[in-house]
C-alpha positions in Angstrom: 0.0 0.0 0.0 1.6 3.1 -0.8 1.5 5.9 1.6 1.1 9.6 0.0 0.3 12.7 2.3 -2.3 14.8 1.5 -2.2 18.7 1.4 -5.7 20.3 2.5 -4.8 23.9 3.3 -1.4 24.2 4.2 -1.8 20.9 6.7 -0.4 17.6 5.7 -2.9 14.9 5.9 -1.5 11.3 5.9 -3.4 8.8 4.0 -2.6 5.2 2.3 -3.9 4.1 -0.4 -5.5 0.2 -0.4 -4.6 -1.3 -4.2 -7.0 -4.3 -3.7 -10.5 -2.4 -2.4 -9.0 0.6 -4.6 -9.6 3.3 -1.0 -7.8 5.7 -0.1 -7.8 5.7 4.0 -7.2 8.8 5.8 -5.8 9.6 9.3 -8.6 10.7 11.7 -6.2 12.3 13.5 -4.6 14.7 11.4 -8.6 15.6 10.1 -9.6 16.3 13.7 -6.0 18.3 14.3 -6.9 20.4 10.9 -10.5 20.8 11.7 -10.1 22.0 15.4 -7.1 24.1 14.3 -5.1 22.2 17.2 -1.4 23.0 16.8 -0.2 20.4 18.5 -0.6 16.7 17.6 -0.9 15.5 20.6 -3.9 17.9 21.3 -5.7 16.4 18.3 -5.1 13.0 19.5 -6.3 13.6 22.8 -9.4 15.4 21.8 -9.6 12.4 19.4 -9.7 9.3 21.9 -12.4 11.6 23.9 -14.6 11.9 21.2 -14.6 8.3 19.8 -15.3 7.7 23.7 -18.2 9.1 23.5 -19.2 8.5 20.1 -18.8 4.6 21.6 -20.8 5.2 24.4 -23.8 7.3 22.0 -23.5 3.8 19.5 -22.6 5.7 16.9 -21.2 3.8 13.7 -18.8 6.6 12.5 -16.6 5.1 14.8 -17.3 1.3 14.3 -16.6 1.9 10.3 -12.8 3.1 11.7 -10.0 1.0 11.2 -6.7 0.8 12.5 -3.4 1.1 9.9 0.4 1.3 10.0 1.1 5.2 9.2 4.7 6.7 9.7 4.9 9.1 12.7 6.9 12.1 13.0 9.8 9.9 14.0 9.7 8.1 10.9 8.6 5.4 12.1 5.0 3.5 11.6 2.6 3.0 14.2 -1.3 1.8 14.5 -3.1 4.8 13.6 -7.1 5.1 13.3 -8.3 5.9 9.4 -11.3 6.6 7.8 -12.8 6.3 3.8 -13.9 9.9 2.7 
């Protein structure tokens, strides 16, 4: 699966691209950081794991239809993150 950021604004979203379903699957994280204009990563993730808390306990399927994929971190190397279709 080849991994290519994506550029919405000036923010750099990562996202990998699935060959076989033909998806592109981008990182919740980096969405939520853009869309809550959090300058820090950690921030985003943190407000991140709150919300899907309580999307989980609401039974919302936003968060069911998430799935977890090796993207490379800002110490190059690749950890589990959460990603979503468009």
């Amino acid at each position: 699966m080849p991994i290519q950021p994506a550029i919405f604004e000036t923010h750099e979203i990562r996202r990998i691209y699935d060959e076989d379903t033909e998806t592109w699957w981008f990182s919740v994280v980096d969405i939520v950081q853009v869309l809550t204009q959090q300058p820090d990563y950690q921030t985003a993730r943190n407000y991140w794991k709150v919300l899907k808390n309580r999307l989980t306990k609401e039974g919302s399927e936003s968060v069911t239809n998430c799935h977890r994929l090796k993207l490379p971190a800002a110490d190059g190397k690749n950890y589990l993150t959460d990603v979503a279709t468009a």
